[in-house]
Every structure is written in C-alpha cells, then in structure tokens.
Residue frames as qw, qx, qy, qz and C-alpha x, y, z in Angstrom:
[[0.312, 0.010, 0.943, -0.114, -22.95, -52.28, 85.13],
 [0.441, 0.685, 0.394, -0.425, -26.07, -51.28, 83.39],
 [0.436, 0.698, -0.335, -0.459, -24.71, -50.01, 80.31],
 [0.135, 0.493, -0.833, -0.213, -22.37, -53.24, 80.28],
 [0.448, 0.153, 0.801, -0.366, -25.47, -55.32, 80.82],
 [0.419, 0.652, -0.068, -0.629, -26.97, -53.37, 77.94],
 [0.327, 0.607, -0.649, -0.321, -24.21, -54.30, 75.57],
 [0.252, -0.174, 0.948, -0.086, -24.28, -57.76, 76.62],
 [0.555, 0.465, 0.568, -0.391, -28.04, -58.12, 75.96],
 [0.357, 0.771, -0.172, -0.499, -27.38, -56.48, 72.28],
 [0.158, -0.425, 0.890, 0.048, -24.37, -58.86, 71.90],
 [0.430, 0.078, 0.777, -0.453, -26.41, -61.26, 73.04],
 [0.660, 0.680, 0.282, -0.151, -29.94, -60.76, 70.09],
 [0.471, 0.713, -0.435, -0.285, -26.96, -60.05, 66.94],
 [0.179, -0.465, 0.866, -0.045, -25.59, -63.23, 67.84],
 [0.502, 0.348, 0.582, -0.536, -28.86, -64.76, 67.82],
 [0.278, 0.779, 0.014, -0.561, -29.63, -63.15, 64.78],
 [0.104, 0.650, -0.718, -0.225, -26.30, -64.08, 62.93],
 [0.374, -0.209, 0.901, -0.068, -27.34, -67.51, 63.67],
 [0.575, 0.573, 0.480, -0.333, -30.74, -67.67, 62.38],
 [0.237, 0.825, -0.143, -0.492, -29.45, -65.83, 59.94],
 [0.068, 0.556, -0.770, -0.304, -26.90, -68.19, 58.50],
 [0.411, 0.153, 0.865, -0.245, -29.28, -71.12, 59.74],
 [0.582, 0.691, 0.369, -0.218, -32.07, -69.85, 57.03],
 [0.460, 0.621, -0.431, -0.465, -29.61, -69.20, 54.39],
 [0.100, -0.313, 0.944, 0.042, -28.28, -72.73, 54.72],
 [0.444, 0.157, 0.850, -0.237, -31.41, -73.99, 54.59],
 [0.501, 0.717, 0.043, -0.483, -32.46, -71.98, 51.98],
 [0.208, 0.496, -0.782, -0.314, -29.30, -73.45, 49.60],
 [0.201, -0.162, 0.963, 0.071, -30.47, -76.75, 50.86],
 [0.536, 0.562, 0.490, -0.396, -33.98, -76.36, 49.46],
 [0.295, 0.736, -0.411, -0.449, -32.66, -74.86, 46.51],
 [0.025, -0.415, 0.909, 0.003, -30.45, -78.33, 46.18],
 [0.340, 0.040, 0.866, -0.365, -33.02, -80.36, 46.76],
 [0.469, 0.748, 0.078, -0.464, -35.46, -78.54, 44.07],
 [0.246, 0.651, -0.563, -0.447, -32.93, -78.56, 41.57],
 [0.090, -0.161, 0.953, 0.239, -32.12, -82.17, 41.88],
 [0.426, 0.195, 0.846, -0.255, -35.39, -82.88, 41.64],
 [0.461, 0.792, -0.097, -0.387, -36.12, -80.40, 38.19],
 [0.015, -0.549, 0.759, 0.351, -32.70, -82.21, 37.14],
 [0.313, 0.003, 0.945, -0.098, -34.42, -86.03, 37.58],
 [0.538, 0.692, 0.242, -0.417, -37.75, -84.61, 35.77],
 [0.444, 0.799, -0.180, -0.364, -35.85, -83.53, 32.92],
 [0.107, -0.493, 0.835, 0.221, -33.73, -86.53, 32.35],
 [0.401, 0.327, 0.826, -0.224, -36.74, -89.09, 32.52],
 [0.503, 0.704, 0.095, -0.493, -38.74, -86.60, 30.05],
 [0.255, 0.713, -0.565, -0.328, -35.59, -86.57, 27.56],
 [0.209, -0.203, 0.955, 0.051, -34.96, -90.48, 28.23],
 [0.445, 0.386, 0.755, -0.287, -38.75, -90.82, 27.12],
 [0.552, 0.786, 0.104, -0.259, -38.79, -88.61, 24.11],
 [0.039, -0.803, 0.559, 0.203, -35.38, -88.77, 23.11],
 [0.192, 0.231, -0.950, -0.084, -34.91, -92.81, 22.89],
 [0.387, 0.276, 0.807, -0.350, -38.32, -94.27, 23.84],
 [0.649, 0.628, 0.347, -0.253, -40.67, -93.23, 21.41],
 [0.496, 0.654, -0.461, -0.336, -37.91, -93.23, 18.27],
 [0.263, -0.298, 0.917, 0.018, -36.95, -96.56, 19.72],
 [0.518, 0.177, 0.793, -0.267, -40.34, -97.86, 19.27],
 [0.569, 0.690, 0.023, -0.446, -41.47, -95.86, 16.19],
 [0.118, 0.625, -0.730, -0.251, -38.55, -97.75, 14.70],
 [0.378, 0.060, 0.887, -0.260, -39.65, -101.11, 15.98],
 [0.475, 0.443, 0.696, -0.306, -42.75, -100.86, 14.67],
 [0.256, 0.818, -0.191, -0.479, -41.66, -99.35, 11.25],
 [0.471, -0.367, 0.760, 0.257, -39.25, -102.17, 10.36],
 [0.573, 0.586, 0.537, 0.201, -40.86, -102.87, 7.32],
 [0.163, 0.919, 0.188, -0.307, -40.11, -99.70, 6.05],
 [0.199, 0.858, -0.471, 0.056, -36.86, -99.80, 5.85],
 [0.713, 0.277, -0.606, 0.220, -33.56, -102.59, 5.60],
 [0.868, -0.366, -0.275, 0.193, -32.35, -104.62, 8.59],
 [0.658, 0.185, -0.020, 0.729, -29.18, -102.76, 8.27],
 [0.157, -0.646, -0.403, -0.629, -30.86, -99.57, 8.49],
 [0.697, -0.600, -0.192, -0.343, -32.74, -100.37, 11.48],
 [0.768, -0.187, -0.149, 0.594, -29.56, -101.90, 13.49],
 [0.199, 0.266, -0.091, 0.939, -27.55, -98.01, 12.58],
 [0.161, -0.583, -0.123, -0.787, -30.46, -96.27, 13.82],
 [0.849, -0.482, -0.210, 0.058, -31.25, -98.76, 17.12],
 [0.436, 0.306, -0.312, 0.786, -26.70, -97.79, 17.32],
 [0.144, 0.486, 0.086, 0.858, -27.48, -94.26, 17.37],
 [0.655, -0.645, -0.193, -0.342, -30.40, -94.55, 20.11],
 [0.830, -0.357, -0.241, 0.354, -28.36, -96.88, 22.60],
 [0.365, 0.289, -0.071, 0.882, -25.39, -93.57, 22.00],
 [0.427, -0.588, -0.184, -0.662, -28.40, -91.30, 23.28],
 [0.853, -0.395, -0.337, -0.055, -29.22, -93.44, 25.98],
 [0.731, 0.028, -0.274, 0.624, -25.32, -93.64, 26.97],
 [0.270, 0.412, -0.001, 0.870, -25.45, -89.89, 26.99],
 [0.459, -0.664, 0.034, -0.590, -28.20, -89.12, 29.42],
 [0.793, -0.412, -0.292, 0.341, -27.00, -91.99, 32.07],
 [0.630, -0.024, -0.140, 0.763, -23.69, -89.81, 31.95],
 [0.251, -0.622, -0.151, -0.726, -25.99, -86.67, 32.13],
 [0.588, -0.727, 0.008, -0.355, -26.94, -87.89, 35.52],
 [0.781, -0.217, -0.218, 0.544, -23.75, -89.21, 36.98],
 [0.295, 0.189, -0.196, 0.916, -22.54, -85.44, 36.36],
 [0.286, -0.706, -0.403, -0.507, -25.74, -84.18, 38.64],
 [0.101, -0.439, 0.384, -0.806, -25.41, -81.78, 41.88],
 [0.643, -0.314, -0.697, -0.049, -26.56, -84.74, 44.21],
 [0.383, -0.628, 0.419, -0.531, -27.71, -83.48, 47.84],
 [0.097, 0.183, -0.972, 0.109, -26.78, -86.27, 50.17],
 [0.659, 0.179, 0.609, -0.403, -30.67, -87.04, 51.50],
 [0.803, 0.414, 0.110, -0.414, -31.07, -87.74, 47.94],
 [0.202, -0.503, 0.831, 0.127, -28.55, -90.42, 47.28],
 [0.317, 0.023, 0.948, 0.005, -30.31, -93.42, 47.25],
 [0.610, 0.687, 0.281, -0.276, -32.90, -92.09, 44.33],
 [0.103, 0.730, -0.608, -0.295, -29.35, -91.28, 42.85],
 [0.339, -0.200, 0.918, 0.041, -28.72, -94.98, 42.60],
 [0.543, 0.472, 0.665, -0.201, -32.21, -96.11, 41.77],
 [0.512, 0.819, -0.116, -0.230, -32.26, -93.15, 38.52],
 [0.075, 0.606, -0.734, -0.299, -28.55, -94.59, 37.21],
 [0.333, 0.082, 0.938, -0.041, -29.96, -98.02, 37.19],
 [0.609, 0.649, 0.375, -0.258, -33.38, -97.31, 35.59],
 [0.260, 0.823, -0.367, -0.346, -30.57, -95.08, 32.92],
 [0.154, -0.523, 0.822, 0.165, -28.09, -97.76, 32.72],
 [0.501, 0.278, 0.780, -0.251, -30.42, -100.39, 32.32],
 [0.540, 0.778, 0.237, -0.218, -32.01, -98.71, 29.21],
 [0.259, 0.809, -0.395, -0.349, -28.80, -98.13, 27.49],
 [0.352, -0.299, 0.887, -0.007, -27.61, -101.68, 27.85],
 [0.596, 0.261, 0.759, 0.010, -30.64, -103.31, 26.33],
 [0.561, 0.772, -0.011, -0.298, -31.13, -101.00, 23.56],
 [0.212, 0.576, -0.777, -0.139, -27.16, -101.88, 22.39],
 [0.340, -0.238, 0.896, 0.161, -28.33, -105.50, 22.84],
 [0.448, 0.636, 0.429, -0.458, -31.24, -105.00, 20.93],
 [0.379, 0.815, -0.325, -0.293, -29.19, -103.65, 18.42],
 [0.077, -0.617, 0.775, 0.108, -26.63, -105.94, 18.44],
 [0.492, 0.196, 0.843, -0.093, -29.60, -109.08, 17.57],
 [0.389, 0.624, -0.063, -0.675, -31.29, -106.83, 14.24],
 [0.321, 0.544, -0.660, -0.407, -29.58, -108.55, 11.98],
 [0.029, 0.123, -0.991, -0.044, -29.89, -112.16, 12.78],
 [0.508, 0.350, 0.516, -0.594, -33.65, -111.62, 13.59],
 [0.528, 0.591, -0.138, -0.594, -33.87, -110.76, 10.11],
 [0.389, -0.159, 0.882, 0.213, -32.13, -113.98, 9.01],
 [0.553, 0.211, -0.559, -0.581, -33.56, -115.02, 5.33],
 [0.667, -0.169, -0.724, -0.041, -36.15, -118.53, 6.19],
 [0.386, -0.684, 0.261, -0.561, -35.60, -117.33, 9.46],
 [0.850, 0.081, -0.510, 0.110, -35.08, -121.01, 11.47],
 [0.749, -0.491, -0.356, 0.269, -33.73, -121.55, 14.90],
 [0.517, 0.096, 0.018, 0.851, -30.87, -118.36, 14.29],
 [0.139, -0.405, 0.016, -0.904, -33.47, -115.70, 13.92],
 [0.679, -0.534, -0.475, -0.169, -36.03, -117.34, 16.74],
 [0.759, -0.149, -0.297, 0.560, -33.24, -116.85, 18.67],
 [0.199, 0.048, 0.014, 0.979, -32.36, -113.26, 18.12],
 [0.440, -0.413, -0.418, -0.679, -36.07, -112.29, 18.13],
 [0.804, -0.164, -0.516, 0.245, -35.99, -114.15, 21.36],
 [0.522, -0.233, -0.212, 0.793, -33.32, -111.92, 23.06],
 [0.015, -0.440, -0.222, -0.870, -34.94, -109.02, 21.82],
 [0.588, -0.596, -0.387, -0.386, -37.88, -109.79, 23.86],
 [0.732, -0.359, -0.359, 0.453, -35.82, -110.49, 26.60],
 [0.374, 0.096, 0.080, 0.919, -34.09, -107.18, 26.25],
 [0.273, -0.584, -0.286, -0.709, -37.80, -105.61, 27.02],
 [0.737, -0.557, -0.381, 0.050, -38.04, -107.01, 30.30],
 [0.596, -0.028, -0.098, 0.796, -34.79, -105.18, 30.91],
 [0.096, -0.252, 0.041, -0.962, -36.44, -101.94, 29.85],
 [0.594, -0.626, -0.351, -0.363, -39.90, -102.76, 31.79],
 [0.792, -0.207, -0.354, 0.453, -37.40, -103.55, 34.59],
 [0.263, 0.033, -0.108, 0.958, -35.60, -99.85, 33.98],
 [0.169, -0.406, 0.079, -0.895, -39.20, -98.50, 34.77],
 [0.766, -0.545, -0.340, 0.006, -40.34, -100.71, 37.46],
 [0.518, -0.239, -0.297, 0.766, -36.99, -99.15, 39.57],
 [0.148, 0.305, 0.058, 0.939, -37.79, -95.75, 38.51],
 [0.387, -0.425, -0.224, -0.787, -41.66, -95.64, 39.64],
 [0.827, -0.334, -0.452, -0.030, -40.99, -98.14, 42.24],
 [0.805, 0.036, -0.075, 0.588, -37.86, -96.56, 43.42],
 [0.472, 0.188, 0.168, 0.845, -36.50, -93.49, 42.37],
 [0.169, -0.548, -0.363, -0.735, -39.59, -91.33, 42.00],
 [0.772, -0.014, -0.597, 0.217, -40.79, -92.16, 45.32],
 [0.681, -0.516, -0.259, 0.451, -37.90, -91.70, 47.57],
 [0.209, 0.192, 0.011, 0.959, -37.29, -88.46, 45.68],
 [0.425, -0.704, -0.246, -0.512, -41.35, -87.16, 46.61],
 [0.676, -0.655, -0.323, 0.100, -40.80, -88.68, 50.00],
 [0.567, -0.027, -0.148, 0.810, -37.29, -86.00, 50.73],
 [0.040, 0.402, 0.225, 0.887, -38.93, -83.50, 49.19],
 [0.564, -0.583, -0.371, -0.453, -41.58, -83.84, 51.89],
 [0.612, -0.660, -0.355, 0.252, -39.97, -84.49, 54.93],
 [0.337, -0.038, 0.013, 0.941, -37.79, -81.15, 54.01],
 [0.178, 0.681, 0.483, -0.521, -41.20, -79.60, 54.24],
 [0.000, 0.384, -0.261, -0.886, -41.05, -78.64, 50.35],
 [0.591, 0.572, 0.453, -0.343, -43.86, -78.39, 47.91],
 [0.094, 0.530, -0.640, -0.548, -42.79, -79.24, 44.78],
 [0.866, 0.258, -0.369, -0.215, -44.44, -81.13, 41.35],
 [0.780, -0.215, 0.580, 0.090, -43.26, -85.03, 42.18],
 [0.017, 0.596, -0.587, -0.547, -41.12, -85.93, 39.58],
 [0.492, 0.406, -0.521, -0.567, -41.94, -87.32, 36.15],
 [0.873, 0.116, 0.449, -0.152, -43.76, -90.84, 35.88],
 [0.016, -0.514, 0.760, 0.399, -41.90, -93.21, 33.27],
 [0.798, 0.296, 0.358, -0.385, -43.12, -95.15, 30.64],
 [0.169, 0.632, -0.597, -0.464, -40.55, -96.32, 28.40],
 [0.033, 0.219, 0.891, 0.396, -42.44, -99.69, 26.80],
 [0.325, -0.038, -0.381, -0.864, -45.05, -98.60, 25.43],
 [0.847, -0.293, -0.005, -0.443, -47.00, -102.33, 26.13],
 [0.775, -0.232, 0.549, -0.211, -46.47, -105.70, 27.41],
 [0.868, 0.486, -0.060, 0.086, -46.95, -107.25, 23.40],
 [0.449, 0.729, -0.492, 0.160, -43.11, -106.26, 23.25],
 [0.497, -0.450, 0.691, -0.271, -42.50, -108.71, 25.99],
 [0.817, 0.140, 0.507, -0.238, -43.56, -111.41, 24.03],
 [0.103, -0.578, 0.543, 0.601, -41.45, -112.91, 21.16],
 [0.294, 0.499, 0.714, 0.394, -44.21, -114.16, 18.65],
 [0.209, 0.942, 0.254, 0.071, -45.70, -110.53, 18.64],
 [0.253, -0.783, 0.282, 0.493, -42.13, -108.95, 18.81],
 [0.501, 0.247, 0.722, 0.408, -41.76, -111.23, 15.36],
 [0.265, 0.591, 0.720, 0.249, -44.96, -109.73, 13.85],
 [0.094, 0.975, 0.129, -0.152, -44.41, -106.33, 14.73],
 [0.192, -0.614, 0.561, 0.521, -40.43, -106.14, 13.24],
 [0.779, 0.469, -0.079, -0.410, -41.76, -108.18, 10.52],
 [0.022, -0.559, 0.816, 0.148, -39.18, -110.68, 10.83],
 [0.696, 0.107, -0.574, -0.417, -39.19, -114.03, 9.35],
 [0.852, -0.335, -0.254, -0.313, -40.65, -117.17, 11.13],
 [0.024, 0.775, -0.552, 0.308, -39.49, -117.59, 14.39],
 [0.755, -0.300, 0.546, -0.203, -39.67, -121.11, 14.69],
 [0.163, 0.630, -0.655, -0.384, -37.81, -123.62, 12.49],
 [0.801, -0.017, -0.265, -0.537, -39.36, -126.19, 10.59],
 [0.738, -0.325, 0.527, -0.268, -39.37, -129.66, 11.72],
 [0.886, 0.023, 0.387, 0.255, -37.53, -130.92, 8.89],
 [0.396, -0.224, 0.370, 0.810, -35.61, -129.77, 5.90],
 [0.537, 0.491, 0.065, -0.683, -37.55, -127.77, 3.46],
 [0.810, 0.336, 0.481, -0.013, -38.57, -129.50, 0.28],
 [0.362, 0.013, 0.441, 0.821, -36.66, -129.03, -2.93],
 [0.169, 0.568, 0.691, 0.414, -37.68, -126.25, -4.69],
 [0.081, -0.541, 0.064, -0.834, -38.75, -122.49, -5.02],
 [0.366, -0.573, -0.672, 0.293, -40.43, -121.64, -2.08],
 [0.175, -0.089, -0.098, 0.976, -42.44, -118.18, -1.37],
 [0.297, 0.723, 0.621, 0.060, -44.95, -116.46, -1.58],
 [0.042, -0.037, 0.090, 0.994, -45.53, -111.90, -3.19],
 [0.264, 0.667, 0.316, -0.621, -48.22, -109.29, -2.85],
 [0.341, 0.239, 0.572, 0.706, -49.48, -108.81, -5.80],
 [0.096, -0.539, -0.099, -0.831, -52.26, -105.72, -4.87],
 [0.003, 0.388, 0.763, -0.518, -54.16, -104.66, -1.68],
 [0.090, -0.500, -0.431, -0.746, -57.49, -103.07, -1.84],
 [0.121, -0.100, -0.675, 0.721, -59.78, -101.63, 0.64],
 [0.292, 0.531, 0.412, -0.681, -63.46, -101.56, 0.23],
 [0.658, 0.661, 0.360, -0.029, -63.47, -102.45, -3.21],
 [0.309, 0.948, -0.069, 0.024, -60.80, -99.74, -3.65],
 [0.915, 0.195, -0.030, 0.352, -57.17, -100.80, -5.25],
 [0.392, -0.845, 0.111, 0.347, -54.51, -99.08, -3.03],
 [0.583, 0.684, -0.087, 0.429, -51.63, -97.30, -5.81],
 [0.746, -0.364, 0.029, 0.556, -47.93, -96.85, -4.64],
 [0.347, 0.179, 0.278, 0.878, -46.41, -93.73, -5.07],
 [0.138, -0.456, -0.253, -0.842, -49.68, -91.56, -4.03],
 [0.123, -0.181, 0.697, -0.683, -51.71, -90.70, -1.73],
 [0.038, -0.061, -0.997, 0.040, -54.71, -92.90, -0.75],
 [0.356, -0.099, 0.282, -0.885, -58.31, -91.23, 0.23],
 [0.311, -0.129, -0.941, 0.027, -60.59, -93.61, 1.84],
 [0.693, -0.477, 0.062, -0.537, -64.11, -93.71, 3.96],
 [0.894, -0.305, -0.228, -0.239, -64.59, -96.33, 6.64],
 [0.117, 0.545, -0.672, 0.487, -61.83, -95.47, 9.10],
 [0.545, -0.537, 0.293, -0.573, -64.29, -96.86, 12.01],
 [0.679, -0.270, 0.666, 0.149, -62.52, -100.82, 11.35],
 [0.519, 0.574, -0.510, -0.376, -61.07, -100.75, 7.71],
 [0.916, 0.004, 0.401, 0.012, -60.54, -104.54, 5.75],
 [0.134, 0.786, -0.374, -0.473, -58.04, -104.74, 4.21],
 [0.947, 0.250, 0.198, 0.046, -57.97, -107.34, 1.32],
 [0.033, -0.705, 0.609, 0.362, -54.40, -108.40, 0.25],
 [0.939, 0.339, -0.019, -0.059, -54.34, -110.73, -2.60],
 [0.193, -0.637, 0.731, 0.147, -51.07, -112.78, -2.61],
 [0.848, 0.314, -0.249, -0.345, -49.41, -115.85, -4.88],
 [0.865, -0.326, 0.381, 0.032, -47.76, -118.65, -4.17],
 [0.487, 0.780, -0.365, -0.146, -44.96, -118.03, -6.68],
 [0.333, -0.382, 0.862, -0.007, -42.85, -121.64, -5.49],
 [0.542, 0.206, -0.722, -0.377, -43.07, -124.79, -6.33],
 [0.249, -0.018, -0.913, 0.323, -44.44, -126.09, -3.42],
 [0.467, -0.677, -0.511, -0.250, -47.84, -126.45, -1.29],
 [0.184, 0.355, -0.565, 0.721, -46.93, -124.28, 1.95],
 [0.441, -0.661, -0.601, -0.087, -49.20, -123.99, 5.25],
 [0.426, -0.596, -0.332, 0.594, -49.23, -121.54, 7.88],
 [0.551, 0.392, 0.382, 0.630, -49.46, -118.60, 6.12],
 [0.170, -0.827, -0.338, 0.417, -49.46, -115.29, 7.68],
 [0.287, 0.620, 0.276, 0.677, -50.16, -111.71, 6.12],
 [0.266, -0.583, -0.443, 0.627, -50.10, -108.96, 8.10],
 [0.141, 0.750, 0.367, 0.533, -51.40, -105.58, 7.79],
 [0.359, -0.317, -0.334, 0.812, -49.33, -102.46, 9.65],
 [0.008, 0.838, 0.412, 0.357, -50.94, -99.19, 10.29],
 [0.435, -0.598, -0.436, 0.513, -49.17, -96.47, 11.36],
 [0.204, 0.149, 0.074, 0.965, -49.59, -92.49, 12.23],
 [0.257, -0.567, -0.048, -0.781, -51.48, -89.93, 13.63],
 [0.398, -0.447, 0.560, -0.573, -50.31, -91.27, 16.98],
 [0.849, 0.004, 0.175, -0.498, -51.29, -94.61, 16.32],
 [0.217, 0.456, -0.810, -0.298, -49.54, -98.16, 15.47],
 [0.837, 0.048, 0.313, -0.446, -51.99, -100.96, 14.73],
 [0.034, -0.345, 0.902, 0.256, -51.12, -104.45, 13.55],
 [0.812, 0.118, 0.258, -0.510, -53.60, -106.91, 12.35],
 [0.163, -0.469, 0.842, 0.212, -53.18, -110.76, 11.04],
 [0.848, 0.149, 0.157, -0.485, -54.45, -113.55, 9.25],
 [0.265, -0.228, 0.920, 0.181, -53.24, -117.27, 8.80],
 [0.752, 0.265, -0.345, -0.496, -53.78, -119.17, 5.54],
 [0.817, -0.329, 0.420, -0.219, -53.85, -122.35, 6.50],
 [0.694, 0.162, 0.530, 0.459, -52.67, -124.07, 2.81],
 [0.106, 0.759, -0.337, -0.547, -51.10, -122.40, -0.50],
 [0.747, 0.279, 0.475, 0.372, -50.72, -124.46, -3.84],
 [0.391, -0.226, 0.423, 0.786, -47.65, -123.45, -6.22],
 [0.091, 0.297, 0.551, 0.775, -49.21, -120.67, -8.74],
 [0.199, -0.729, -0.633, -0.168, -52.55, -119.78, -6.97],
 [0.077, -0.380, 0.225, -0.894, -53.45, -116.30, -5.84],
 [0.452, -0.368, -0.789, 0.193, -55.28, -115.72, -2.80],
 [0.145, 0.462, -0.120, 0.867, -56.90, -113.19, -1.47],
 [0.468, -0.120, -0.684, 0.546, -56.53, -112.75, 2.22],
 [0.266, -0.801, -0.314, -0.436, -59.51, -110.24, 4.28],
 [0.416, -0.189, -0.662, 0.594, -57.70, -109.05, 6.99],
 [0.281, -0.888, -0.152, -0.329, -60.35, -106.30, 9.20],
 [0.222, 0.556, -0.395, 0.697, -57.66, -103.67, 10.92],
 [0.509, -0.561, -0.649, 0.071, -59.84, -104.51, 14.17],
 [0.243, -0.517, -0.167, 0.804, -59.59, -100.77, 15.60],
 [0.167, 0.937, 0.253, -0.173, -60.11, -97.40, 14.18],
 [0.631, 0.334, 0.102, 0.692, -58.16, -95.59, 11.87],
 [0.030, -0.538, -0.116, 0.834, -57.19, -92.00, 12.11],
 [0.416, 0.713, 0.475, 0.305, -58.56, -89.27, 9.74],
 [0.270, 0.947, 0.155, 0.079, -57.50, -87.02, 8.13],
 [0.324, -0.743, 0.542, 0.223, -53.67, -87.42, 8.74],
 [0.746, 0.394, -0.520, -0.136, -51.63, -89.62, 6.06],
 [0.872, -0.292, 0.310, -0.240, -51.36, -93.07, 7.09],
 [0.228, 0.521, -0.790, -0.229, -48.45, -95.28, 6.40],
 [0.854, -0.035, 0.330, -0.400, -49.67, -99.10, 5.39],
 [0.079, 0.421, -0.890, -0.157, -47.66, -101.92, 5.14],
 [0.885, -0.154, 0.212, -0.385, -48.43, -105.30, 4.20],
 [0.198, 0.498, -0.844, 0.016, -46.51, -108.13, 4.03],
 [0.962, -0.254, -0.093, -0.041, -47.14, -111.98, 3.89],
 [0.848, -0.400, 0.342, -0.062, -44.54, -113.90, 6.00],
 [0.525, 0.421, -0.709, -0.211, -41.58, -116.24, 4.75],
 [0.973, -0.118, -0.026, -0.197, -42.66, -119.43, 4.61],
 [0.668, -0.470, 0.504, 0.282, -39.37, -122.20, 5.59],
 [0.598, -0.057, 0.513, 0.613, -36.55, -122.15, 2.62],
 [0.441, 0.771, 0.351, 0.296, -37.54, -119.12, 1.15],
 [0.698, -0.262, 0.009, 0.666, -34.83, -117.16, 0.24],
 [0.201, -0.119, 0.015, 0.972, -35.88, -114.17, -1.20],
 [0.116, -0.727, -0.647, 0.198, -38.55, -111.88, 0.07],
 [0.086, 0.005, 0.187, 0.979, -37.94, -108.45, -2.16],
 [0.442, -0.280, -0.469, -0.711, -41.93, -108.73, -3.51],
 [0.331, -0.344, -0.767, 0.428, -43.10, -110.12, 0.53],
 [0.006, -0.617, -0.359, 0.700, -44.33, -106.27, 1.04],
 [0.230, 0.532, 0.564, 0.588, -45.94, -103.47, -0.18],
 [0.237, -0.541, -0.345, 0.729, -46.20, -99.94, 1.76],
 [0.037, -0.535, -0.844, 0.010, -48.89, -97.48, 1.32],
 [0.124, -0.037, 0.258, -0.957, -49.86, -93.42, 2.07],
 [0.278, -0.647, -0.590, -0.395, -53.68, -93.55, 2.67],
 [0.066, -0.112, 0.379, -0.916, -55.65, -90.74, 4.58],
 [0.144, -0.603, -0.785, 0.002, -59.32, -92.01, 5.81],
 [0.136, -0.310, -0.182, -0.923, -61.76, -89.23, 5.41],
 [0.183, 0.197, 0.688, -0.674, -64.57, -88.55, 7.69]]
C-alpha cells in the first residue's frame, strides 16, 4: 500500500508537471504570436510611411519639375506599392485577441491605396491648360482624396495601434508599442487652393466670363536673389539663407491687361519643402515686372537646393512652356 501510494504520489507531480509543462509552452507560442504580430504591424506602417508617403509627397510638391504625365505614372506606381503592402498584411499570422487591430490596420492600408489611385487618376485634368471649372474640379478631388489619407491615420492611431498596446498588456508582455503613423505630412494638403499652389496647377477657379480675344500669358524672364542673377544649368552659391527674397521679374507677353497674378517661389531639399507667394494685382500687355517674393522661413545650407519659380496661368492662356524656371542653389553659412 505504501509503495502503491508512493507511485501514485509520483504519478500524481509528472502529471502536474506535464501540464505546466505544456501550459508554459503554449503560452510561450502565444507570446511569441502576439510579439510577432505586433513586429509584423511596426514594419508595415514603417514601409507604408517610407515606401509611399514621403515619395508620394516629394512628388506632390515637385510637380513643377517634371510633366503632368510624368507625375500621374509615378503617383500609378505608388498606389501599386500601396496595393502591395495592404496584401502584405492580409497574408499576416493573426492571433485571434488581435483581430480587431487586424481590421482597423487593413482599413488604415486600404484606405491609402484607394486614394492614392484616385489621386492619380485626377493628375491630368488638374493640369488642364487655363485651368477653368475642369481642373478646379480635379484639384478639388485631390484634396478630398487627403482626407481619405488623414482618415487612414486617424484609424491607425485611433484604432489599430491602441488595441494592439492594450493585448500586448493584458497578456502581461513588454514590448515597444507599435509604430505611430503619419502619412500627410500637414493639413495645407487638405485644402484645395494650397493643394493648387503646391502642384503648381493652373487656376482653380474659372473666370466669370469668357476670356477676351487675344494672346493671353504671362514668362519668367530671370530670378535673382540679393542682387544676384540665378543661371540654369549650374550650381547657385548664395549668403542669406536666414529668409532669402527672391525677386522674379516676369512679362506680360499677351495682348491683354490681366489681374490676379500669382508667382510662386518653391524651395526644396535638405529635408525641407517651402512655398512662398505673391499676387500682382494688374499686368499691361508688354510690361515686365518684377515681383519680391521673401521665402518667409530659412533655407538650408550647405546642401543643393532645388528652386522653382513659376507665375500662374492667367484665364485663356494656352501655353505655359516659359511659366517656370528651376534652379540648383546651395546657401552658404
């Protein structure tokens, strides 16, 4: 009886044992699971932020640089990206407590691939020659199409992020909270008079009557900066980064008297994209004009700078080849 009391008692603590035992590996997988998904959600957000956020915007805000056409293929190519990391996280190793961040992270994804393809899919008409009620429109929907992405990180940091910290805690694990999301840059891109002025598209309201007969337009004819006459094709070297003016002299090359006249002046690189404006109120056919615009910020230094300027098309002007003029300058300390 003793001995078979023994065995019983032995029985008894390996059983025990066996339990715990399987009990702490199980839990161990499910920590494991729980980790991962949450290293998986990090690294999708990171990639969704470097990958198609900041070439989305550096594009945006580049648009001068480079054709309408251009800028549509490469906006494509993003929204393809985009496509690719949603479907990255549909194929993710989802524990079930962490469903419902599952949901919340495919939305924020989905969301972001959707407006970038409609984004893309408005480029062209924005860009509309005279611009008029067609590109106001498309320039319009763009903006709209930001609220969509401000939208895809209000779910994520409102949502997603969250109810993934708040698993990860009541499974008693210590683990980094997962990636914060920023994928506009600001607000301005919510708005579709500064979404205008920073794609450089033409006026996004349409006059209030027919244009007048005649040329209509206006061209850059030099910028300077400080006295000093900015040359295409090289590289710039400048003082007075701490709020540069930038004088653009432009001509009324139509045959008409125009009003509203806006010049802008882009600045970007070395982490920076700065926009600055100035309305001429009147224009008379032949006269030059030269337009002070102060950059109202700080340049970098010592990094080449890419500088664009560009006056506006005024209503019924139909061709805006000589509208810009783009820049290397490096501001020296």
């Amino acid at each position: 009886m003793v001995r078979r009391g023994i065995a019983l008692g032995i029985a008894a603590v390996v059983l025990i044992l066996i339990v715990f035992g399987i009990k702490g590996c199980l839990d161990a997988q499910k920590h494991d699971a729980l980790r991962n998904y949450n290293t998986d959600v990090t690294s999708v957000i990171n990639d969704s932020q470097t990958q198609v956020s900041q070439p989305l915007f550096s594009a945006l805000n580049n648009a001068r640089s480079k054709s309408p056409q251009d800028l549509q293929t490469t906006i494509s190519e993003l929204h393809i990206t985009a496509q690719d990391e949603a479907k990255r996280a549909r194929g993710f190793n989802v524990p079930s407590e962490m469903s419902a961040p599952q949901r919340y992270l495919l939305l924020t994804l989905d969301f972001r691939a959707q407006a970038i393809d409609r984004i893309a899919a408005n480029i062209l008409t924005a860009f509309v020659p005279g611009g008029g009620t067609q590109a106001s429109d498309a320039v319009s929907r763009i903006a709209g199409q930001m609220e969509v992405l401000l939208s895809s990180d209000v779910v994520y940091d409102q949502r997603t992020a969250p109810l993934t910290k708040q698993v990860l805690s009541d499974n008693g694990i210590n683990a980094s909270p997962p990636a914060t999301s920023q994928f506009v840059p600001d607000v301005g891109w919510l708005d579709p008079t500064t979404v205008r002025t920073r794609l450089g598209a033409p006026g996004a309201a349409a006059p209030s009557g027919p244009a007048a007969p005649g040329a209509h337009g206006h061209h850059i004819d030099s910028v300077s900066v400080g006295g000093t006459a900015l040359q295409t094709g090289a590289t710039n070297r400048l003082t007075g980064a701490a709020n540069p003016t930038f004088s653009v002299m432009i001509t009324n090359g139509g045959a008409n008297t125009e009003t509203n006249v806006k010049v802008d002046v882009t600045v970007t690189g070395g982490g920076k994209n700065l926009t600055a404006t100035k309305t001429l109120s009147k224009t008379m056919p032949g006269q030059n004009y030269t337009v002070d615009i102060p950059l109202g910020a700080a340049a970098p230094t010592g990094v080449p700078l890419k500088v664009v300027a560009f006056v506006e098309p005024v209503p019924g002007e139909t061709d805006t080849t000589r509208n810009k003029k783009t820049y290397t300058v490096t501001f020296t300390r």
